[in-house]
N, C-alpha and C positions, 0 to 999 in steps of 0.2 A: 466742621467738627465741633465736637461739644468743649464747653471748657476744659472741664476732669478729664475728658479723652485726651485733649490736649496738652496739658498737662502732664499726663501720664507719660504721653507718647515724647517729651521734650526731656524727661527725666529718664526713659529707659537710652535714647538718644545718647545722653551725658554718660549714662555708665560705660554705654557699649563703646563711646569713644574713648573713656578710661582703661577699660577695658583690654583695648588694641594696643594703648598704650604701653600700659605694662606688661603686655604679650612680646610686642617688640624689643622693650628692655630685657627680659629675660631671655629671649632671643639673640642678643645681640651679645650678651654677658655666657650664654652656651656656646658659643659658635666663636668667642673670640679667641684667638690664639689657631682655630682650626682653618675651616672652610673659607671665614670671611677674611683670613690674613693671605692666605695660598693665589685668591683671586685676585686681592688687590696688589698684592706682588709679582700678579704678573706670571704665576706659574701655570696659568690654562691661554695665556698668551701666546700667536707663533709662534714659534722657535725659528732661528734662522737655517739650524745644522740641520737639512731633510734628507741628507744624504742616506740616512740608514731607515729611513720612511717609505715604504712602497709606494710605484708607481700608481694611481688610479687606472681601472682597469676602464679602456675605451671601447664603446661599443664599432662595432664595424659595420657602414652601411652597406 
C-alpha cells in the first residue's frame, strides 16, 4: 500500500474506533436505568416458582 493510502486508511481506522466509542457511551447512558439494569438484576434469570409455568408439550413416539 502506498504511503497516503496508508495513511488515509490508519486515520479513517482512528475515527471509526472513536466512533464505536461514543456509540457505546451513548448506549449505555439510553439503556441505563432500563434494559441493562432488568438483566443484570437478574430479572430474565430462572425463576425458582414454575409452578404456574406450563408443562412443555412432549412429542410421542
Amino acid at each position: 500500500m502506498a504511503e497516503p493510502a496508508k495513511k488515509v486508511a490508519e486515520q479513517t481506522e482512528d475515527r471509526l474506533e472513536s466512533l464505536a466509542e461514543t456509540v457505546r457511551k451513548k448506549f449505555d447512558k439510553v439503556t441505563e436505568g432500563t434494559y441493562r439494569d432488568r438483566v443484570v438484576g437478574g430479572r430474565f434469570a430462572e425463576r425458582g416458582d414454575d409452578k404456574n409455568r406450563p408443562e412443555p408439550e412432549r412429542k410421542q413416539d
